[in-house]
Structures are given as structure tokens and as C-alpha cells.
Backbone as a printed PyTorch tensor [residue, N CA C, xyz], in Angstrom:
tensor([[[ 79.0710,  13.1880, 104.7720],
         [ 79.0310,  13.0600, 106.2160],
         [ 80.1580,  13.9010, 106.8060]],

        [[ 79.9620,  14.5850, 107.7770],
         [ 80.8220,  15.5300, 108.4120],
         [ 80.9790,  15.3860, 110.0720]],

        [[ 82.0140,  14.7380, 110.3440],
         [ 82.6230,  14.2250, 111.4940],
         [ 82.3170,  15.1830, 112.4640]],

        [[ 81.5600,  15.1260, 113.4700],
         [ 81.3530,  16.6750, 114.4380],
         [ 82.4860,  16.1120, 115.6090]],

        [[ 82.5400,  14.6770, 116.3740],
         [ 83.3090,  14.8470, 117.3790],
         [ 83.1030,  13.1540, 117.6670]],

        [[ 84.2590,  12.8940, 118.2960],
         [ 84.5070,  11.0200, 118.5030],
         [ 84.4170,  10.8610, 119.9350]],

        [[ 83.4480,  10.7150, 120.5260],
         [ 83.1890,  10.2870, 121.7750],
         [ 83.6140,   8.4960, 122.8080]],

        [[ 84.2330,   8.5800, 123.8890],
         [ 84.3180,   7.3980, 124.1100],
         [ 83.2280,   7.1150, 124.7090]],

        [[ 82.3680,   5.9620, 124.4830],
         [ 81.3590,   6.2300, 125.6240],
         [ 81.2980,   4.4940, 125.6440]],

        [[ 81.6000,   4.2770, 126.9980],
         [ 81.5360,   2.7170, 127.6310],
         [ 83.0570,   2.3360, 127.2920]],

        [[ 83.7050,   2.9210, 126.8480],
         [ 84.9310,   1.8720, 126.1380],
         [ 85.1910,   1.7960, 124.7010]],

        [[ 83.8900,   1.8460, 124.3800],
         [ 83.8150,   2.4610, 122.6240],
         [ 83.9240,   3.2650, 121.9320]],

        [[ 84.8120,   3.6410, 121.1710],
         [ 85.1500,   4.9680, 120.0390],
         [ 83.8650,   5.1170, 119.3310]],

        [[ 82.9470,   5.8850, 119.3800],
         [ 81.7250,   6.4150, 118.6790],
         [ 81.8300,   7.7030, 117.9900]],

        [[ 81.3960,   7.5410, 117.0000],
         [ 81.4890,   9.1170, 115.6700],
         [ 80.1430,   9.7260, 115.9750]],

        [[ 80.2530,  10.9830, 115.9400],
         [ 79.0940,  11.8040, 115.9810],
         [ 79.1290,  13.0230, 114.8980]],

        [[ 78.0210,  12.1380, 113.4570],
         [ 78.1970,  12.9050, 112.1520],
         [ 77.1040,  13.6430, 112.0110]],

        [[ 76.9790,  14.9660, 111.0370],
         [ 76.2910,  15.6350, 110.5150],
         [ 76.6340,  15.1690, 109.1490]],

        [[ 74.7170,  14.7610, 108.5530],
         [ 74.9560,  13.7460, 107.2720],
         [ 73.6890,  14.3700, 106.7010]],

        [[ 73.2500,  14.4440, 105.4240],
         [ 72.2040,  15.6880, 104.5930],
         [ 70.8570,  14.8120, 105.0390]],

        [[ 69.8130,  15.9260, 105.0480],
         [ 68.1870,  15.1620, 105.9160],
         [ 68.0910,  14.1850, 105.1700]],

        [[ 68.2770,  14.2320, 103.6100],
         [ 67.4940,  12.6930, 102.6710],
         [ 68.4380,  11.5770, 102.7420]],

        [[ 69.4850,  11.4410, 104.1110],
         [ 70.0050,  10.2180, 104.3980],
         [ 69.1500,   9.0450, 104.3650]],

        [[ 68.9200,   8.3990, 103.6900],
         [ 67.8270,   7.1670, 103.9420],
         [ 68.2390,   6.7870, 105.6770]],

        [[ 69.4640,   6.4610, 106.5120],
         [ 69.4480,   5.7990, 107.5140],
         [ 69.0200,   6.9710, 108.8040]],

        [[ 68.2370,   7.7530, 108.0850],
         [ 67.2390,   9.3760, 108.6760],
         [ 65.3770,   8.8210, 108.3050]],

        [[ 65.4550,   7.7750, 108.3840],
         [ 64.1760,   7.5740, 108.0540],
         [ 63.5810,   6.1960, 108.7460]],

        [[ 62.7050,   6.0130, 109.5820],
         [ 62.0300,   4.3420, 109.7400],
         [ 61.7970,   3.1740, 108.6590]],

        [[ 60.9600,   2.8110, 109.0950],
         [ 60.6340,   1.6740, 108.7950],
         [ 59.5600,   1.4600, 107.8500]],

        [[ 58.2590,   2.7760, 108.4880],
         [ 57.3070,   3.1390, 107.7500],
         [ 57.8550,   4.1110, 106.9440]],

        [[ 58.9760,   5.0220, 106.7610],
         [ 58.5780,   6.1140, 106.2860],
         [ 58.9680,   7.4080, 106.7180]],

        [[ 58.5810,   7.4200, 108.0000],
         [ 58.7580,   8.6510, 108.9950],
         [ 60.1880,   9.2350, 108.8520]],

        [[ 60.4460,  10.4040, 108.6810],
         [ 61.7360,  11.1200, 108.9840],
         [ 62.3810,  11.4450, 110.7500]],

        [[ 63.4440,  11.0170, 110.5340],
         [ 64.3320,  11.4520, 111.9400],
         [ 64.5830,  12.5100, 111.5490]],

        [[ 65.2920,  13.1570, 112.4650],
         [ 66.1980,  14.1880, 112.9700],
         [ 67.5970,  13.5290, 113.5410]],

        [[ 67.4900,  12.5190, 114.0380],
         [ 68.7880,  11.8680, 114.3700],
         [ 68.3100,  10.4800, 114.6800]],

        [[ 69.7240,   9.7820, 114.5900],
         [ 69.5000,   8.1690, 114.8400],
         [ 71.2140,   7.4690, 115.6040]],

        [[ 70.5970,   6.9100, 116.4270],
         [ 71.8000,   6.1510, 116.7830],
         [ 72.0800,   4.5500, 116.0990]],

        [[ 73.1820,   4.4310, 115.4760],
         [ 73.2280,   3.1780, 115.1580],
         [ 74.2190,   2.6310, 115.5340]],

        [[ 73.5760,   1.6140, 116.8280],
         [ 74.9500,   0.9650, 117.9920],
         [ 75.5010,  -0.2660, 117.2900]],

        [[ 75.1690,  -0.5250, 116.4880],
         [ 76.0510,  -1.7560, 116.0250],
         [ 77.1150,  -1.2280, 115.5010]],

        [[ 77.3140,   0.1550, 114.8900],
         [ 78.7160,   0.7070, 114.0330],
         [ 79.1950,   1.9250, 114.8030]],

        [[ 78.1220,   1.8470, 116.0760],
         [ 79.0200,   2.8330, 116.8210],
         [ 78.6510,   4.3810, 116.8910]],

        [[ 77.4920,   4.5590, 116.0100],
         [ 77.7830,   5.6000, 115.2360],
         [ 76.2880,   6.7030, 115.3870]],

        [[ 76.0450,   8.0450, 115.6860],
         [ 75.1020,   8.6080, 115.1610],
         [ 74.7520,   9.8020, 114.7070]],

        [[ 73.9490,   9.4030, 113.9570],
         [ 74.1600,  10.4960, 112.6630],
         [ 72.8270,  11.8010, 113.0290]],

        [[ 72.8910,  12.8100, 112.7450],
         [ 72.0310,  13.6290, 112.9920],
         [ 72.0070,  14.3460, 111.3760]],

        [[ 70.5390,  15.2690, 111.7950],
         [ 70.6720,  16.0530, 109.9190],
         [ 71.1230,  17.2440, 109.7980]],

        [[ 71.3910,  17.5500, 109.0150],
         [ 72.2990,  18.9200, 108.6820],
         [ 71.1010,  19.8890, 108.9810]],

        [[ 69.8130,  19.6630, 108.8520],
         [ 69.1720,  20.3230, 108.8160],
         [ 68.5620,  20.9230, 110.0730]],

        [[ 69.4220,  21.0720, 111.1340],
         [ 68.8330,  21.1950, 112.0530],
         [ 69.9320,  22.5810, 112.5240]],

        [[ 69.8460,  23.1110, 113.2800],
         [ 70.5120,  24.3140, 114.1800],
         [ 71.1460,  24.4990, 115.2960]],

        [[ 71.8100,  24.9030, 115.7100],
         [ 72.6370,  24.7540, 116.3970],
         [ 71.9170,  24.1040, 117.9150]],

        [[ 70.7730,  25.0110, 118.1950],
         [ 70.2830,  24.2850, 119.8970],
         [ 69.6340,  23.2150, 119.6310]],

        [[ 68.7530,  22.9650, 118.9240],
         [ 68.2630,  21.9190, 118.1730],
         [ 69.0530,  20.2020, 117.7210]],

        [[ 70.1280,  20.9730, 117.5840],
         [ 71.0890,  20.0350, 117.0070],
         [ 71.9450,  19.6270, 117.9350]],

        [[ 72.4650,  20.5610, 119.1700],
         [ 72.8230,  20.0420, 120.2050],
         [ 71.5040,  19.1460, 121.2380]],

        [[ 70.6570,  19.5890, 121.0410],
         [ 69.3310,  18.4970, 121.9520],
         [ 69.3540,  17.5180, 121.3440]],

        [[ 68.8650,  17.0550, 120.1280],
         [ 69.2350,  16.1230, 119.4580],
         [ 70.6570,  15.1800, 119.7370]],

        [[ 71.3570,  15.7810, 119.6790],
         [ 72.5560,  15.1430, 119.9070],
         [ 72.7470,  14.4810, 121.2450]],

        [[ 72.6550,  15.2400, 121.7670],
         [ 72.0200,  14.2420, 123.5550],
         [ 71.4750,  13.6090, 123.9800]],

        [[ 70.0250,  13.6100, 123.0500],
         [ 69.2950,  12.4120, 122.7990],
         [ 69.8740,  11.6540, 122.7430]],

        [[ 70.0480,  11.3160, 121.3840],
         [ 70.8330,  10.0200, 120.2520],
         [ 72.1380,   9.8020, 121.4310]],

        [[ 72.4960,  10.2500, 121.9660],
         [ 73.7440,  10.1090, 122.8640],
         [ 73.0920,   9.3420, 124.3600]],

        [[ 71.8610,   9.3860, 124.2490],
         [ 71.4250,   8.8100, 125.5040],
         [ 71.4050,   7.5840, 125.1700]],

        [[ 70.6040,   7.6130, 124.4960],
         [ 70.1200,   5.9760, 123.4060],
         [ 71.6960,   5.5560, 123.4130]],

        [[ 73.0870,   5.4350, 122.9570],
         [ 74.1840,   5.1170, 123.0840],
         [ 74.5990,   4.4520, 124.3520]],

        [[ 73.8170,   5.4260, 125.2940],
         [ 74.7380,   5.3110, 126.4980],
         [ 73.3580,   4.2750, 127.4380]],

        [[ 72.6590,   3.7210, 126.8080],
         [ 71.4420,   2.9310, 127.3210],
         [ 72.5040,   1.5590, 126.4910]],

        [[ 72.7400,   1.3220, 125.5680],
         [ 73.0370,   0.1990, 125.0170],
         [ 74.2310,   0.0110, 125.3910]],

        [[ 75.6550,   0.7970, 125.8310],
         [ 77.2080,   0.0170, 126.1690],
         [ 77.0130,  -0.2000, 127.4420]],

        [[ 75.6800,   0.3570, 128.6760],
         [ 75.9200,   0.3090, 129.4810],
         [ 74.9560,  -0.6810, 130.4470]],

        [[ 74.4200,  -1.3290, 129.3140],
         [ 73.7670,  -2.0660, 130.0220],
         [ 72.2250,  -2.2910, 130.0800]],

        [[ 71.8390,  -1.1840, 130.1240],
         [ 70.6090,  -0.4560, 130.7130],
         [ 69.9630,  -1.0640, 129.8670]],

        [[ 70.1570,  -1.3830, 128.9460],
         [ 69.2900,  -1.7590, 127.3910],
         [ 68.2270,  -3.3350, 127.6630]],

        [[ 69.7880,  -3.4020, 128.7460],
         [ 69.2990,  -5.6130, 128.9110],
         [ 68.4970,  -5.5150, 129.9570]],

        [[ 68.7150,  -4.4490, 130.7690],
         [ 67.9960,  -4.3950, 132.4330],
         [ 66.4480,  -3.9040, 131.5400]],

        [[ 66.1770,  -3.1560, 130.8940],
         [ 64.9400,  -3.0540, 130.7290],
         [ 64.3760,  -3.7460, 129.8070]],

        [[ 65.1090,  -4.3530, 128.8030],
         [ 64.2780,  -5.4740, 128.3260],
         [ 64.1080,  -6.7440, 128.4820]],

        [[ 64.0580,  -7.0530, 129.9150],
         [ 63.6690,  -7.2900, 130.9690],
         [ 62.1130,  -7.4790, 131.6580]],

        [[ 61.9530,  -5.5740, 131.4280],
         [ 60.7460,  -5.8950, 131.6390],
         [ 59.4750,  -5.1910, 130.6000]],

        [[ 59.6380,  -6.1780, 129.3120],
         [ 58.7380,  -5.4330, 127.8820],
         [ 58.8860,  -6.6570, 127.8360]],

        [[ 57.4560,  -7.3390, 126.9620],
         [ 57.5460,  -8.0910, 126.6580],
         [ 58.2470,  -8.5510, 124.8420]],

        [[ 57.9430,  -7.1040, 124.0700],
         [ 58.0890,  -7.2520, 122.4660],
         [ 59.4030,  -6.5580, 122.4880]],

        [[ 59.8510,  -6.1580, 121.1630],
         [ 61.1530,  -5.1970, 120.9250],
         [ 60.3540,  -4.0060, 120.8590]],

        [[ 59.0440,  -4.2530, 120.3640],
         [ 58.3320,  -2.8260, 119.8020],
         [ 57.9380,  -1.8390, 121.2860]],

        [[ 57.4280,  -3.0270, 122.4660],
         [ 57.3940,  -2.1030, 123.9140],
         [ 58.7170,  -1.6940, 124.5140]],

        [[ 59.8000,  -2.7260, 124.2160],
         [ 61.4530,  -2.2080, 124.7540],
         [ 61.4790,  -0.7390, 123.4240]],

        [[ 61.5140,  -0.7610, 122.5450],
         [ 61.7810,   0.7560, 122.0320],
         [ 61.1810,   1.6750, 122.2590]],

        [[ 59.9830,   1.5030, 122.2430],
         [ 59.0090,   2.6800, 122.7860],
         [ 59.2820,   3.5080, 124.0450]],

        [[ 59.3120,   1.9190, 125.1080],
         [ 59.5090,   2.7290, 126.5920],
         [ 60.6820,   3.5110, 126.5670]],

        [[ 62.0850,   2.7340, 125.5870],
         [ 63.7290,   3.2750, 125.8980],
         [ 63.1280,   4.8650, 125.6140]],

        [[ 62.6490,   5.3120, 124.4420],
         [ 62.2210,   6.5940, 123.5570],
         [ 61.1980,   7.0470, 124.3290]],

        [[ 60.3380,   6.4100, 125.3490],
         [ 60.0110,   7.4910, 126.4170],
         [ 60.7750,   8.1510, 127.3930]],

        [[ 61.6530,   6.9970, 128.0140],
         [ 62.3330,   7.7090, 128.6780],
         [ 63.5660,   8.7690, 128.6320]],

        [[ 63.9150,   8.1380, 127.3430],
         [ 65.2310,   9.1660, 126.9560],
         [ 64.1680,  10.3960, 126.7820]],

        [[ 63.1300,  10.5410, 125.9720],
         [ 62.5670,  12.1500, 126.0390],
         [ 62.2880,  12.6660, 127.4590]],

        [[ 61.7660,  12.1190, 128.4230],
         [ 61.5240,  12.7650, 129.3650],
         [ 62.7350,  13.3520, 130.1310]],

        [[ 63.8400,  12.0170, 129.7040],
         [ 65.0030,  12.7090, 130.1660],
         [ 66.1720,  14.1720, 130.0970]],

        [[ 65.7630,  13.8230, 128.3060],
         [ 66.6520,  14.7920, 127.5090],
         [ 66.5380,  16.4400, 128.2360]],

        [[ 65.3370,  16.9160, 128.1650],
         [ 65.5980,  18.3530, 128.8280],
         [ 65.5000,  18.6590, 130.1480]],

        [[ 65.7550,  17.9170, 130.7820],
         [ 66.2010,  18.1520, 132.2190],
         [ 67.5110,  17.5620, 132.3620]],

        [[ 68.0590,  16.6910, 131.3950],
         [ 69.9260,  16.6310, 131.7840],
         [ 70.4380,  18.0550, 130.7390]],

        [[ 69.9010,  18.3190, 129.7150],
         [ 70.3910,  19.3960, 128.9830],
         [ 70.6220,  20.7010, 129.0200]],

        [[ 69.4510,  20.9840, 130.4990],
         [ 69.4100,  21.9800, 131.4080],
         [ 70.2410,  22.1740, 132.4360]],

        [[ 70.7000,  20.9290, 133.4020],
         [ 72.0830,  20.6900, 134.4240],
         [ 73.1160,  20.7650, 133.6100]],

        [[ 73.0960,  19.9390, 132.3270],
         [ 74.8580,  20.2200, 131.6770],
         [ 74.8900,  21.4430, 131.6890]],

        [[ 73.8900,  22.3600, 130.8990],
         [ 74.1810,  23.8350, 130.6770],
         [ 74.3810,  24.5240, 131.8260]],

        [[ 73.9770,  24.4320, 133.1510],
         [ 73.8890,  24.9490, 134.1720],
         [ 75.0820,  24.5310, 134.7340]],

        [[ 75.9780,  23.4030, 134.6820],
         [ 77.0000,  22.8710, 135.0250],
         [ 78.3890,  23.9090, 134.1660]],

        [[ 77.9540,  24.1780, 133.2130],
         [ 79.1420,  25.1180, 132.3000],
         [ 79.4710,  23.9990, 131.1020]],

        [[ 78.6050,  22.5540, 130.7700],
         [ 79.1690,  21.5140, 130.0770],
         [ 79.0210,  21.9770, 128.7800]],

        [[ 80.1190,  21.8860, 128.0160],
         [ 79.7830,  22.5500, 126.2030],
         [ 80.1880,  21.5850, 125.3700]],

        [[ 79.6410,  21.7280, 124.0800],
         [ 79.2750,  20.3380, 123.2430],
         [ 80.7540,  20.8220, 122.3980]],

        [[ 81.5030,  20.0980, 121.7050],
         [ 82.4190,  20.6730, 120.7300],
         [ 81.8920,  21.8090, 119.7340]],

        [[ 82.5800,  22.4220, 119.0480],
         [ 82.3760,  23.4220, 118.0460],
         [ 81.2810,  22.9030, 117.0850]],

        [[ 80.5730,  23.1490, 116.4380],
         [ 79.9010,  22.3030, 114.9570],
         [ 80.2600,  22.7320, 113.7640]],

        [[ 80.6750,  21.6950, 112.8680],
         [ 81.5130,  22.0450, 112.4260],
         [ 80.3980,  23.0140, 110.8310]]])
């Protein structure tokens, strides 16, 4: 695992690692392979080595949204209104995609730059 950058986000010290694709905690439930995963109970999310630099910064913003849905609240306000965990994840993972490239487009347009990779 390779430490890319320690973000505070809500109050919380969060690690943001580059960790090899056959990470098992890179994979569901069924099976399916990630590209990245946030895991808010340790704070932490991991993305795969296997990805490239723009790629890997989108990704990373993602998984950084999903973060910033759970210290801030947002997580309880919308599950709220789902009735299962399986409709609260789905909708969170709709909306963070619809979100992701239109905030990734203002940061860039803003001059916002991700740390170095390492």
C-alpha cells in the first residue's frame, strides 16, 4: 500500500492509498472488481495501482465523495428516504456518479490540483 495523501475531511484524518488491483478489499460481495473503495469505518480509501493518472484522479474524487456523504451527514439525511441498505447504496452511487464529472470539471477549472502520485 502506498500512502498518496492524508486528507482531513469532517474532522477526520483519512489516508488515501494506492494498493495492487488483486486487493481482495477491491472486490464486492459477488465478485465484481473495483477500481476504488471507500472504507469509512477505518477512514480510509484505497484505489488500484492499476489505474492512470486522470483515471485515478476521477476515481479518487469519487471514493472522496462517498467519504464526504458519510462524516457529513448526508448519509443519515438520505437514508431517510430508501427503504433497504441495498436502495440507500445504489441511490448514494447514483448520485456521486452523476456528480463526479461535473465537480471534477469546476475543480479543474478552479486551478484545484490533487497532490503529486506517488
Amino acid at each position: 500500500m502506498k500512502i498518496w495523501f492524508r486528507p482531513w475531511i469532517g474532522g477526520q484524518r483519512w489516508t488515501v492509498a494506492i494498493v495492487p488491483d488483486a486487493d481482495p478489499r477491491l472486490k464486492t460481495e459477488d465478485g465484481s472488481e473495483l477500481h476504488g473503495a471507500c472504507l469509512a469505518s477505518e477512514c480510509l480509501i484505497i484505489l488500484s495501482d492499476e489505474l492512470k493518472s486522470d483515471a485515478l484522479i476521477a476515481y479518487c474524487l469519487h471514493e472522496l465523495e462517498h467519504a464526504v456523504f458519510d462524516v457529513s451527514g448526508a448519509a443519515n439525511e438520505l437514508s431517510e428516504h430508501c427503504d433497504t441498505a441495498e436502495e440507500y447504496e445504489e441511490l448514494e452511487e447514483r448520485l456521486v456518479r452523476y456528480r463526479n464529472p461535473v465537480l471534477l470539471g469546476l475543480l479543474r477549472e478552479l486551478g484545484v490540483c490533487f497532490p503529486s502520485i506517488p
